[in-house]
C-alpha positions as CSV (number, residue, x, y, z in Angstrom):
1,X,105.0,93.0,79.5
2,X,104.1,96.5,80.0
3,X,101.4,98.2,82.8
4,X,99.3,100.5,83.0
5,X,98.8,102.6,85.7
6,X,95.6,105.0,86.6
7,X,94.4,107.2,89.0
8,X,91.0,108.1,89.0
9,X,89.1,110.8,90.8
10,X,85.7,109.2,91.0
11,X,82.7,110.8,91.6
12,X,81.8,110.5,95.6
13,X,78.4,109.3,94.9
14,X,78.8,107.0,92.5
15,X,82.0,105.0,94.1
16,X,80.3,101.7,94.1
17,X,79.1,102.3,90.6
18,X,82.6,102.8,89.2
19,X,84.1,100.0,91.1
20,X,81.5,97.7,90.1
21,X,81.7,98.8,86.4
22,X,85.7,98.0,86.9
23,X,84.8,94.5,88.4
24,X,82.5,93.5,86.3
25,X,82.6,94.9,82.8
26,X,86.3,95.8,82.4
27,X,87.4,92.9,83.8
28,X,84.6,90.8,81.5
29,X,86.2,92.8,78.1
30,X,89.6,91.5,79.0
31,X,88.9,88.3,79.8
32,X,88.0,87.8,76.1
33,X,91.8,86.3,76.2
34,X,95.4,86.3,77.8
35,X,96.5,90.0,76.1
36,X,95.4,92.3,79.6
37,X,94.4,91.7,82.8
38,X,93.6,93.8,85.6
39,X,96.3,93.0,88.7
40,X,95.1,95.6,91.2
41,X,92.1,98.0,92.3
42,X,92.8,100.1,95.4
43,X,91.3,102.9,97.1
44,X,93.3,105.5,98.3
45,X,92.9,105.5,102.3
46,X,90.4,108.7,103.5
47,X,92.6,110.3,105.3
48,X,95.6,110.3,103.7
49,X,95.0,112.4,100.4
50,X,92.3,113.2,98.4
51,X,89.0,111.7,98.8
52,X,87.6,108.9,96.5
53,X,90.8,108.5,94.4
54,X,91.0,104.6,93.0
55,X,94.1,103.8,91.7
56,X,94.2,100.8,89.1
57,X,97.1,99.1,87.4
58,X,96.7,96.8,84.4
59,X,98.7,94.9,82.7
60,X,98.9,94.2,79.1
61,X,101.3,91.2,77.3
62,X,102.8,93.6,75.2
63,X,102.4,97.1,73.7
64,X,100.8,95.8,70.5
65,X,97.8,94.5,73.0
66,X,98.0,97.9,74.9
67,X,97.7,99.3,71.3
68,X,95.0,97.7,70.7
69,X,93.0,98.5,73.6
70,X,93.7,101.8,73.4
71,X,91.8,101.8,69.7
72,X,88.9,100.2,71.0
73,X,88.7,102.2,73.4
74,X,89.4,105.3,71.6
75,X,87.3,104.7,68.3
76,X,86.1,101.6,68.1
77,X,83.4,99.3,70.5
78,X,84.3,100.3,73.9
79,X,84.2,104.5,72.7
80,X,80.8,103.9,75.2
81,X,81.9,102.1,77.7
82,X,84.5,104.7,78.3
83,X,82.4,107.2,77.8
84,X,80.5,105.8,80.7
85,X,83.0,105.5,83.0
86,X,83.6,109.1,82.9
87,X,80.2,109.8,84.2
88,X,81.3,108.2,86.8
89,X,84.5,110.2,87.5
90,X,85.8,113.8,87.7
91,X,88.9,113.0,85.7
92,X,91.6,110.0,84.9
93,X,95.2,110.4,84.4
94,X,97.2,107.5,83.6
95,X,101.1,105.9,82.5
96,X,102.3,103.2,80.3
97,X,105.2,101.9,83.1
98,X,107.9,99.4,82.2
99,X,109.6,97.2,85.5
100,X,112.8,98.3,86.0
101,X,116.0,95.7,85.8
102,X,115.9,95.1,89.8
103,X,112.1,95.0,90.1
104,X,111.5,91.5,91.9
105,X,107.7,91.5,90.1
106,X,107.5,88.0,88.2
107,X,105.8,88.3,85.4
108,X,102.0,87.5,86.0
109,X,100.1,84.7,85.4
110,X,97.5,86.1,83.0
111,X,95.0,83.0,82.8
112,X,95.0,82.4,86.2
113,X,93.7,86.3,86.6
114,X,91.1,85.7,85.1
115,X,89.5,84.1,88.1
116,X,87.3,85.6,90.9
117,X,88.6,86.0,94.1
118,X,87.9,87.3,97.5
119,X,90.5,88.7,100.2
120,X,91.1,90.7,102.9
121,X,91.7,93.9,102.5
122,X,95.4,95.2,101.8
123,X,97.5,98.1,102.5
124,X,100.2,99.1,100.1
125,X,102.6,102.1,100.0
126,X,103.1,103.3,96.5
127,X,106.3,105.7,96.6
128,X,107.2,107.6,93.4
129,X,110.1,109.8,93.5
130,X,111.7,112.4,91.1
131,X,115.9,112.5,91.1
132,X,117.7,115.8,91.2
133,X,118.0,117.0,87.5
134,X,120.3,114.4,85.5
135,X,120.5,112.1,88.1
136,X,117.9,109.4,87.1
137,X,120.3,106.7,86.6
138,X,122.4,107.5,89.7
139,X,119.0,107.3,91.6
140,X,118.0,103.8,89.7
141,X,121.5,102.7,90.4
142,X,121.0,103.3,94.5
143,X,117.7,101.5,94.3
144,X,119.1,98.5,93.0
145,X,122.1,98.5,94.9
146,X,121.0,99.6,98.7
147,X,116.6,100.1,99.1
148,X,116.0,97.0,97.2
149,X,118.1,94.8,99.1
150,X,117.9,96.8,102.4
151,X,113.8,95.7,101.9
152,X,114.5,92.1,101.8
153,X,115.4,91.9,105.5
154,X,112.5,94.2,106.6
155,X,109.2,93.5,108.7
156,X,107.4,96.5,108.2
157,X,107.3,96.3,103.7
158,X,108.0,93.9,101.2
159,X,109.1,95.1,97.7
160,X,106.7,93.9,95.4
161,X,107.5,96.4,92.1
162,X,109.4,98.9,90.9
163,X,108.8,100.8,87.6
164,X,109.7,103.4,85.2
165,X,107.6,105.1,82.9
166,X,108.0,103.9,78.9
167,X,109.3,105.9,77.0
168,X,107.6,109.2,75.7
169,X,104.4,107.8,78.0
170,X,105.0,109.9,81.4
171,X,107.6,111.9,83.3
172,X,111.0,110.3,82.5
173,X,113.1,111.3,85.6
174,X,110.3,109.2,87.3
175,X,110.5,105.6,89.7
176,X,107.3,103.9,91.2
177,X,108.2,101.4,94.1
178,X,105.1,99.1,94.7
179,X,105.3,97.9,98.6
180,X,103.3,95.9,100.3
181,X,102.8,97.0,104.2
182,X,103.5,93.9,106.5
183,X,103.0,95.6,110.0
184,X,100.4,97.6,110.5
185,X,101.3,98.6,114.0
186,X,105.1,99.4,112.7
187,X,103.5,101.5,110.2
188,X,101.4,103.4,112.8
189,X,105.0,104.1,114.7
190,X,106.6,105.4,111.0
191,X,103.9,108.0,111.0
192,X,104.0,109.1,114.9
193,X,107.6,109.4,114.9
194,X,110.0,112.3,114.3
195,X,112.8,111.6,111.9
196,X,115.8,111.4,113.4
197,X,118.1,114.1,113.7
198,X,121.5,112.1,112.0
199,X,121.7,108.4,110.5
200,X,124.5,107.0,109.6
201,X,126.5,107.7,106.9
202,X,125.8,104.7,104.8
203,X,122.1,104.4,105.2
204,X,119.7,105.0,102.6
205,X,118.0,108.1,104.3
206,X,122.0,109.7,103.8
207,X,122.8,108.2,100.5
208,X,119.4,108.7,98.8
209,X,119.9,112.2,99.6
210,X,122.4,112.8,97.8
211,X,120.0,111.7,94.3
212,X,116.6,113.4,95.6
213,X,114.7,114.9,97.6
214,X,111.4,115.1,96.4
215,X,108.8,112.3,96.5
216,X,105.3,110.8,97.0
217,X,104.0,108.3,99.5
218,X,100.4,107.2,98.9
219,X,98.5,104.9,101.2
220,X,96.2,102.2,99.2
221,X,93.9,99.8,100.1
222,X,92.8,96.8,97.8
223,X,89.2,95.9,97.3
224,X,88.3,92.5,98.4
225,X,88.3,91.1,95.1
226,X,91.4,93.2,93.8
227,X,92.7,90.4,91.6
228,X,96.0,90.5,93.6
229,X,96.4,91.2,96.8
């Protein structure tokens, strides 16, 4: 299975018209059968980056069906359909990602996606970091062996995902972690506190150190009928 994950700069204006084009017309061309399904559809929180950014990851059964997609979409039946969406967006910029060997993502259920739901709202924290030059497998390594498992005991996020880009699709040195936010409240107290001034030597905020220091937090929030939640 591989996904596919956009971020679009829509259009201020027109923000229920994209979503609504995303709900009910992408969603209706996959549908057709099992091959792709849309799994989420979140705004980015105002407030927390820039304004009216949708992020949406899809997945597809395999790369053939991604392929395929991409045709259509490129030069065949849905060249207008895309060509409307853009009227409805500044820009797009998107990554064919791959779950990495510790990622504890199941593989979805792409019939049962197919059906409408409705749900509260969601927060998620998408994290993508960048390793210190060479060091994407030591930093891979450390996520398997130490965040991933540190995250099954926590309150505040639950480790849904965790990705890599495919190859030749995106930046290689390159690892999405998709988190669900638990505790609202404890997030609130993650943003008004200072970091500490030491932690111990075997914690992750020491040890992850030592493979980067550069990455991105982003603050989502799914749409009620976001397929998952």
């Amino acid at each position: 299975m591989i996904f596919l994950h956009e971020v679009h700069k829509v259009v201020g204006p027109k923000e229920r018209d994209f979503e609504a084009a995303i709900r009910d017309e992408l969603r209706a061309i996959f549908g057709v059968d099992d091959r792709a399904r849309l799994l989420w559809y979140l705004h980015q929180a105002h407030g927390t980056g820039p304004a009216y950014t949708v992020i949406t990851i899809t997945a597809f059964s395999d790369a053939a069906a991604w392929h395929d997609m991409a045709v259509r979409f490129h030069a065949g039946d849905l060249r207008g359909f895309a060509s409307e969406l853009d009227q409805l967006r500044h820009g797009v910029t998107g990554k064919l990602l791959l779950p990495t060997r510790w990622s504890p993502m199941e593989p979805p259920d792409m019939a049962a996606l197919n059906q409408p739901v409705e749900h509260e709202p969601t927060l998620y924290m998408e994290d993508t970091g960048w390793p210190h030059d060479g060091m994407l497998d030591d930093y891979y390594q450390l996520l398997g062996d130490l965040y991933a498992p540190m995250l099954k005991g926590s309150k505040l996020l639950e480790l849904q995902a965790a990705f890599q880009p495919a190859y030749g699709t995106g930046h290689r040195a390159e690892i999405v972690l998709w988190q669900k936010i638990l505790d609202h409240q404890g997030l609130l107290r993650l943003l008004e506190s200072e970091t500490p001034h030491a932690y111990p030597e075997e914690s992750w905020m020491v040890q992850a150190l030592k493979v980067r220091d550069q990455w991105e937090s982003r603050l989502l929030r799914t749409a009620p009928w976001s397929p998952l939640s």
